[in-house]
C-alpha positions, -999 to 999 in steps of 0.1 A, spaced: 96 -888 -509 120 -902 -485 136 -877 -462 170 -876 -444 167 -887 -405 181 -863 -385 205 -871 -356 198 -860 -320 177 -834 -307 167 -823 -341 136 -819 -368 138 -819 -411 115 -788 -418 105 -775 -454 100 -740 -452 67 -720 -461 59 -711 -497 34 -686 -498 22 -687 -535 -2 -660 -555 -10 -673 -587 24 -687 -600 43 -658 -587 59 -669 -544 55 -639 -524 81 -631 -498 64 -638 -467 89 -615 -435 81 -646 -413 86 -673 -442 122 -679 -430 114 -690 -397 82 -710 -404 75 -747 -415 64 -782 -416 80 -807 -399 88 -834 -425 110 -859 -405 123 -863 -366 151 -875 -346 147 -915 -342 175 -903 -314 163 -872 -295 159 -868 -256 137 -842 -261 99 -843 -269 95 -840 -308 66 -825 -325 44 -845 -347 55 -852 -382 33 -821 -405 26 -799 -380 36 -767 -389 61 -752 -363 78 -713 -357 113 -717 -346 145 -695 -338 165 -679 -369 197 -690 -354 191 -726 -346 194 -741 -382 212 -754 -408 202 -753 -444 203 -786 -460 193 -801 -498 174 -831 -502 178 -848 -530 150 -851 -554 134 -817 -543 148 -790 -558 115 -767 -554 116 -765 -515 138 -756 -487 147 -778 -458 164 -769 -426 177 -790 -398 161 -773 -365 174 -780 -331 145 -790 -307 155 -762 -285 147 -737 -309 108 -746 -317 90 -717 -305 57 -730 -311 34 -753 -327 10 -732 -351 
Protein backbone atom coordinates (compact mmCIF):
# COMPACT_ATOMS: atom_id res chain seq x y z
CA UNK A 1 0.00 0.00 0.00
CA UNK A 2 1.39 3.29 -0.74
CA UNK A 3 1.21 5.67 2.18
CA UNK A 4 1.02 9.60 2.38
CA UNK A 5 4.59 11.26 3.21
CA UNK A 6 4.29 13.25 5.97
CA UNK A 7 5.81 16.87 6.13
CA UNK A 8 8.23 17.95 8.79
CA UNK A 9 8.87 16.63 12.11
CA UNK A 10 6.25 14.03 11.69
CA UNK A 11 5.41 9.98 11.43
CA UNK A 12 2.08 8.11 9.52
CA UNK A 13 1.02 5.62 12.39
CA UNK A 14 -1.89 2.98 12.03
CA UNK A 15 -3.16 2.45 15.28
CA UNK A 16 -3.42 -1.01 17.26
CA UNK A 17 -6.22 -3.39 16.66
CA UNK A 18 -6.46 -5.77 19.23
CA UNK A 19 -8.61 -8.57 17.76
CA UNK A 20 -10.44 -11.82 19.74
CA UNK A 21 -11.83 -14.01 17.24
CA UNK A 22 -13.60 -11.61 14.84
CA UNK A 23 -14.86 -9.44 17.53
CA UNK A 24 -11.86 -5.89 18.09
CA UNK A 25 -11.63 -5.46 21.74
CA UNK A 26 -11.24 -1.96 23.10
CA UNK A 27 -7.78 -1.90 24.26
CA UNK A 28 -7.67 1.75 27.15
CA UNK A 29 -4.07 2.25 25.60
CA UNK A 30 -5.12 1.39 21.91
CA UNK A 31 -5.54 5.16 21.11
CA UNK A 32 -2.13 6.11 21.82
CA UNK A 33 -0.32 3.09 20.48
CA UNK A 34 0.97 2.10 16.83
CA UNK A 35 3.10 1.23 13.99
CA UNK A 36 4.99 3.54 12.28
CA UNK A 37 3.98 3.17 8.59
CA UNK A 38 5.69 6.11 6.88
CA UNK A 39 8.30 9.18 8.06
CA UNK A 40 9.15 12.62 7.30
CA UNK A 41 11.59 12.68 4.09
CA UNK A 42 11.86 16.40 5.83
CA UNK A 43 12.33 16.12 9.57
CA UNK A 44 15.17 17.67 11.76
CA UNK A 45 14.45 15.34 14.30
CA UNK A 46 15.61 11.65 14.63
CA UNK A 47 12.78 9.42 13.17
CA UNK A 48 11.93 5.97 14.34
CA UNK A 49 12.32 3.06 12.02
CA UNK A 50 9.53 2.36 9.64
CA UNK A 51 7.23 -0.82 11.71
CA UNK A 52 8.34 -0.25 14.95
CA UNK A 53 5.68 0.00 17.12
CA UNK A 54 5.76 3.40 19.02
CA UNK A 55 3.51 5.01 22.34
CA UNK A 56 2.97 8.59 21.81
CA UNK A 57 1.11 11.66 23.46
CA UNK A 58 -2.89 11.86 23.01
CA UNK A 59 -2.62 15.40 22.01
CA UNK A 60 0.00 15.44 19.39
CA UNK A 61 -2.07 14.03 16.44
CA UNK A 62 -4.14 14.43 13.79
CA UNK A 63 -6.44 11.82 12.42
CA UNK A 64 -6.10 11.24 8.77
CA UNK A 65 -7.75 8.65 6.00
CA UNK A 66 -5.72 6.90 3.61
CA UNK A 67 -7.22 5.97 0.74
CA UNK A 68 -7.65 2.33 0.05
CA UNK A 69 -7.79 1.35 3.79
CA UNK A 70 -10.88 1.77 5.21
CA UNK A 71 -10.20 -1.04 8.09
CA UNK A 72 -7.40 0.93 9.94
CA UNK A 73 -6.73 4.17 11.51
CA UNK A 74 -3.87 6.41 10.74
CA UNK A 75 -2.65 9.45 12.61
CA UNK A 76 -0.09 11.96 11.76
CA UNK A 77 2.22 12.14 15.07
CA UNK A 78 4.57 14.90 15.75
CA UNK A 79 8.14 13.59 16.51
CA UNK A 80 7.97 15.47 19.79
CA UNK A 81 5.24 13.47 21.02
CA UNK A 82 6.78 9.69 20.71
CA UNK A 83 7.14 8.60 24.16
CA UNK A 84 8.79 5.47 23.43
CA UNK A 85 9.73 2.77 21.19
CA UNK A 86 7.87 -0.59 22.42
Amino acid sequence: MKYPMPYGNRVLVRLNKIMAGKIIVSDANAKTKGEVVQVSETANLPTPPIGCQIMFADFLKKEIEVEGDKENKYLLVEIEGIQAIL
